[in-house]
N, CA, C and O atoms as CSV, one atom per row, in Angstrom:
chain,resi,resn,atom,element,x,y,z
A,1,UNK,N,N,25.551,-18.068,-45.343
A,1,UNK,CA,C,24.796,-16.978,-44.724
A,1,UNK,C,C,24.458,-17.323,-43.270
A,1,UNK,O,O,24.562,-16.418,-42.441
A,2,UNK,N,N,24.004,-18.730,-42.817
A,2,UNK,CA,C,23.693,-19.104,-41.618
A,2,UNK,C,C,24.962,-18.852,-40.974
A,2,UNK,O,O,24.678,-18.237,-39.947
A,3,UNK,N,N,26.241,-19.010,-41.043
A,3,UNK,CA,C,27.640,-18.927,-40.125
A,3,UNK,C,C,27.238,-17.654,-39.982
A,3,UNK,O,O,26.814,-17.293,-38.884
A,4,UNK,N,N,27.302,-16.734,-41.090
A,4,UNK,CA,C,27.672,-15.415,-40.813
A,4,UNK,C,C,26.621,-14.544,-39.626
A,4,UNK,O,O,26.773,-13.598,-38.854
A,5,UNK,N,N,25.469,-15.510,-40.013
A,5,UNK,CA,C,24.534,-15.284,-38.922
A,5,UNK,C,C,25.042,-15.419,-37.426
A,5,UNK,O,O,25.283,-14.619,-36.522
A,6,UNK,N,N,25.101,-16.992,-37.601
A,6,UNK,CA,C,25.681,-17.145,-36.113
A,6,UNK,C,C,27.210,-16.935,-35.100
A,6,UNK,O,O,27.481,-17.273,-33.948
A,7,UNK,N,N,28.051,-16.155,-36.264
A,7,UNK,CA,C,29.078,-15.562,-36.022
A,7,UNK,C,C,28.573,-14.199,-35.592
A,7,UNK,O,O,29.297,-13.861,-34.656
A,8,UNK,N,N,27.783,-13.372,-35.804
A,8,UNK,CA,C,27.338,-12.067,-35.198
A,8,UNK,C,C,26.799,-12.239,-34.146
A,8,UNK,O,O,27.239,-11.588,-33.199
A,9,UNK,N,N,25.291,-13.467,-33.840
A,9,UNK,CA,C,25.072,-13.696,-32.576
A,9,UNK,C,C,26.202,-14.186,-31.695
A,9,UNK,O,O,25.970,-13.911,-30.518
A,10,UNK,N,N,27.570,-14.945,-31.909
A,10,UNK,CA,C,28.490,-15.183,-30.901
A,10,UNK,C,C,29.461,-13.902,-30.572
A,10,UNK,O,O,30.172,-13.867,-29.567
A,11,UNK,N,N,29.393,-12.766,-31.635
A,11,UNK,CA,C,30.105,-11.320,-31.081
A,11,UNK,C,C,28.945,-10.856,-30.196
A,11,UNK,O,O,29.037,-10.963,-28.973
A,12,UNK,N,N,28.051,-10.435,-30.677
A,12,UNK,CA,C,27.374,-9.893,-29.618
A,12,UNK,C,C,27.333,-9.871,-28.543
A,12,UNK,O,O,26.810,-10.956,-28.288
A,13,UNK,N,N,27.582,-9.215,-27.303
A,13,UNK,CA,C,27.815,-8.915,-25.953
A,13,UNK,C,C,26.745,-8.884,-25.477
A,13,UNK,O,O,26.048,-8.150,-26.178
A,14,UNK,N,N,26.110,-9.339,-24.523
A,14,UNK,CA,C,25.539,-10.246,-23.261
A,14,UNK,C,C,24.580,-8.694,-23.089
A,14,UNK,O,O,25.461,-7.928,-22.696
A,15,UNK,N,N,23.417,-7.949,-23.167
A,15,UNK,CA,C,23.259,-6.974,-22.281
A,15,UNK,C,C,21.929,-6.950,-23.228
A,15,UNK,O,O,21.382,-7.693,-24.042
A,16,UNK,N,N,21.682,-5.351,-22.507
A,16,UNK,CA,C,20.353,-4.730,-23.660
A,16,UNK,C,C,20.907,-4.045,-24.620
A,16,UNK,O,O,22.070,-3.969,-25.016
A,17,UNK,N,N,19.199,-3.190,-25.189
A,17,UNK,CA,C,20.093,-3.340,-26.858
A,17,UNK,C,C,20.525,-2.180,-27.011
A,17,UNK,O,O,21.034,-1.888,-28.093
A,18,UNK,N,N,20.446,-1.330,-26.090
A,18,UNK,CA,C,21.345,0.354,-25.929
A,18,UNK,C,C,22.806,-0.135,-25.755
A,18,UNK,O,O,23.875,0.392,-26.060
A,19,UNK,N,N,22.572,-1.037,-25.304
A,19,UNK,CA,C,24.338,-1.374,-24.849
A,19,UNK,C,C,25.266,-1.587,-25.855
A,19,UNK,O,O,26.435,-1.275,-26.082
A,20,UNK,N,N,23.941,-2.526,-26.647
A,20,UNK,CA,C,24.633,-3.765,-27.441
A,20,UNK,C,C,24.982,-2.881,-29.014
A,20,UNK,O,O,25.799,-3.212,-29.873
A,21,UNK,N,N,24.063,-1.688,-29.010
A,21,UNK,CA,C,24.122,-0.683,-30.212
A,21,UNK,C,C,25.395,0.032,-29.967
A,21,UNK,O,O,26.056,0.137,-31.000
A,22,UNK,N,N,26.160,0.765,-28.497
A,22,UNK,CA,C,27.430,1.121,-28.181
A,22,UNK,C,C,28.368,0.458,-28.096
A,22,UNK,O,O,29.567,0.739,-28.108
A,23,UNK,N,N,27.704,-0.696,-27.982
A,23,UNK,CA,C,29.641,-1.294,-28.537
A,23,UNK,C,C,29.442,-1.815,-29.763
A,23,UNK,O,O,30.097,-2.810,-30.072
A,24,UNK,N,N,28.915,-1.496,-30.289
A,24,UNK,CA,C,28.755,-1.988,-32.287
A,24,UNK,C,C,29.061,-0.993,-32.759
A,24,UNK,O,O,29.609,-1.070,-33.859
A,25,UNK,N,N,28.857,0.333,-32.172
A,25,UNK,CA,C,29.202,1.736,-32.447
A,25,UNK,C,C,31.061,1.821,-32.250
A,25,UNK,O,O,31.895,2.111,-33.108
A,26,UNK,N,N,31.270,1.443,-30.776
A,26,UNK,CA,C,32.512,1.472,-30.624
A,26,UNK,C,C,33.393,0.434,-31.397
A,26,UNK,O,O,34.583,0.676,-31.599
A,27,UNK,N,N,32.837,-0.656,-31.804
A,27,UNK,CA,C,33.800,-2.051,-32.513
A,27,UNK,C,C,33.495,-1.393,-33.892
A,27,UNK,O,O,34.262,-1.842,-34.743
A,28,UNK,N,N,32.649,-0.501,-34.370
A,28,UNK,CA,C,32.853,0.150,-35.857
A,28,UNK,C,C,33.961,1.158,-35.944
A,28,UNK,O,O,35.086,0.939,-36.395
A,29,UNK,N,N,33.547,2.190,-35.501
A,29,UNK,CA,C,34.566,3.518,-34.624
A,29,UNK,C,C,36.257,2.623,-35.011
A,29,UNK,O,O,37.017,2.816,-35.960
A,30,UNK,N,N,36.379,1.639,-33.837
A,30,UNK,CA,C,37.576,1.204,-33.952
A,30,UNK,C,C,38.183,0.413,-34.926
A,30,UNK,O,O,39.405,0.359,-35.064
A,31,UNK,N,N,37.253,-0.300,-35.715
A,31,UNK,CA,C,37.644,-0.846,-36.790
A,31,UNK,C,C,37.809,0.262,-38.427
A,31,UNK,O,O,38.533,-0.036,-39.377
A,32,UNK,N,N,37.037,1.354,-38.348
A,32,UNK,CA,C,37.922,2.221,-38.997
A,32,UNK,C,C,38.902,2.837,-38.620
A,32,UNK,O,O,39.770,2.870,-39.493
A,33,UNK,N,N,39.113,3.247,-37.887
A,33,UNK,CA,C,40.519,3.973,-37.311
A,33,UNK,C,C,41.277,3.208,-37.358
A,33,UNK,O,O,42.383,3.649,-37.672
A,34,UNK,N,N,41.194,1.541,-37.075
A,34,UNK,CA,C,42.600,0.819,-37.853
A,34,UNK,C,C,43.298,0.830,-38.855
A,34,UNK,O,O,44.496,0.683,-39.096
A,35,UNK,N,N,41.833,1.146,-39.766
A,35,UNK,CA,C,42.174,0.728,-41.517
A,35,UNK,C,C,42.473,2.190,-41.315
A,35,UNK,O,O,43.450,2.419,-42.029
A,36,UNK,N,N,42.272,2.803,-40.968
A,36,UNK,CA,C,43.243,4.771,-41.586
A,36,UNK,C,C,44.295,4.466,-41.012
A,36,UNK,O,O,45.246,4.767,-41.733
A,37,UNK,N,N,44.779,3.766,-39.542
A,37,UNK,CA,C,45.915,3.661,-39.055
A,37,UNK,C,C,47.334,2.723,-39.878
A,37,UNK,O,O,48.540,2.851,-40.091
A,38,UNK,N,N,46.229,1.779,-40.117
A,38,UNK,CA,C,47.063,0.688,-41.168
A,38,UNK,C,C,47.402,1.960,-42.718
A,38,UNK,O,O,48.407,2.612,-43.000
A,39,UNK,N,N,46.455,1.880,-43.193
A,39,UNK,CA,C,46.710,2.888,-44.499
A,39,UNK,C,C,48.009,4.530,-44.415
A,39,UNK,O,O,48.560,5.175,-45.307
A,40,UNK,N,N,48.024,4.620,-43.151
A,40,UNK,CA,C,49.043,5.725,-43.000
A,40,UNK,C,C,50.145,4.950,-42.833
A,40,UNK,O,O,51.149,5.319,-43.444
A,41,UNK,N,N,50.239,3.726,-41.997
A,41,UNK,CA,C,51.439,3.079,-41.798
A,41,UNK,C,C,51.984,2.813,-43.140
A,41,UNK,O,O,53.109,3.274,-43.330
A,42,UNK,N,N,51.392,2.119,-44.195
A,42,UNK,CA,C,51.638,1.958,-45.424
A,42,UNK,C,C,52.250,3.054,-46.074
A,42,UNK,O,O,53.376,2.907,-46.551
A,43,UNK,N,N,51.542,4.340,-46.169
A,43,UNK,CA,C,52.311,5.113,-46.643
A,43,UNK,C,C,53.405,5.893,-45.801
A,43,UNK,O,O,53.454,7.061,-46.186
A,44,UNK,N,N,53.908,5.741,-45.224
A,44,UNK,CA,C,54.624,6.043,-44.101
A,44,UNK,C,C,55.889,4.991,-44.836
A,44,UNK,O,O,56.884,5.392,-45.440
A,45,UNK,N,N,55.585,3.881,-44.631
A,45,UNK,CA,C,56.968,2.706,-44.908
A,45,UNK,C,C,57.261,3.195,-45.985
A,45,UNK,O,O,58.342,3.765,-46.129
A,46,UNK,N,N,56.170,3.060,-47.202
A,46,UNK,CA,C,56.588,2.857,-48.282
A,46,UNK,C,C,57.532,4.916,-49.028
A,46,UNK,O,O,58.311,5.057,-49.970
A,47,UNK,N,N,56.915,6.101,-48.010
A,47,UNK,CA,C,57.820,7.177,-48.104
A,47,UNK,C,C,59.264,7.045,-47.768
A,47,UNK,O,O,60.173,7.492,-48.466
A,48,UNK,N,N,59.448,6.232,-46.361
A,48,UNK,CA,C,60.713,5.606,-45.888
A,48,UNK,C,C,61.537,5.063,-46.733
A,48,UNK,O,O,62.723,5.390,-46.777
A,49,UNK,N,N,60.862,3.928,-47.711
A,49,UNK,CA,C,62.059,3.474,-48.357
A,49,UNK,C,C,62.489,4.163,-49.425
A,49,UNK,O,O,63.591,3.874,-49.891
A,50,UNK,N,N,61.561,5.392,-50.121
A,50,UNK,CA,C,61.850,5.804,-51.202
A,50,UNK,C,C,62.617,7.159,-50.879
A,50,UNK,O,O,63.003,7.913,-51.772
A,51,UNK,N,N,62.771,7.359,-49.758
A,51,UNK,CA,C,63.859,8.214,-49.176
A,51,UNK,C,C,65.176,7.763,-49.456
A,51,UNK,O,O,66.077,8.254,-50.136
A,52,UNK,N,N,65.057,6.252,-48.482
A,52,UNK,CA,C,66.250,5.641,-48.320
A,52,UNK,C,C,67.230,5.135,-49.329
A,52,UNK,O,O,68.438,4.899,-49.322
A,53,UNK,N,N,66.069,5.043,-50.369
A,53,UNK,CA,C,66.617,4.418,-52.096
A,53,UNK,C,C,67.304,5.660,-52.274
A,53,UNK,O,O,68.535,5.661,-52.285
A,54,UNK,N,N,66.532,6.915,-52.440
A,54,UNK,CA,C,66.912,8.230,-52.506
A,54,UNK,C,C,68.140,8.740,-51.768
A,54,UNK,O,O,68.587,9.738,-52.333
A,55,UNK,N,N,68.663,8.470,-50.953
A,55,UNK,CA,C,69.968,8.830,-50.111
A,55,UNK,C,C,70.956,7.498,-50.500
A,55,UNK,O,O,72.173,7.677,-50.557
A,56,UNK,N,N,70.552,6.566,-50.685
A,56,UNK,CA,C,71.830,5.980,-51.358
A,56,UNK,C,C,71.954,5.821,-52.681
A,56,UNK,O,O,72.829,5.007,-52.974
A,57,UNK,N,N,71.385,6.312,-53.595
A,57,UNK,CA,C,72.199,6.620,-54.719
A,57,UNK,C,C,72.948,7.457,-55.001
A,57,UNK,O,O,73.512,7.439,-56.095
């Protein structure tokens, strides 16, 4: 629990705490839109190959 502690105080960005609340806002924001980005990529490949299985048989 103490790392995880002091792993958040070493993200934290240098400022006040309006600041420090907008980019926790923005590093959330962007860390979901990965996981939907990642999760479409996934289904994206995995439509691809079942096409591709699909055209060569």
């Amino acid at each position: 629990m103490k790392f995880i502690d002091a792993f958040r105080m070493h993200m934290r960005p240098a400022g006040d705490g309006h600041n420090r609340s907008l980019c926790g806002k923005v590093r959330r924001y962007l860390r979901l839109n990965l996981l939907i980005v990642l999760q479409l990529f996934v289904l994206i490949k995995r439509a691809i190959s079942v096409c591709w299985q699909g055209l060569h048989v």
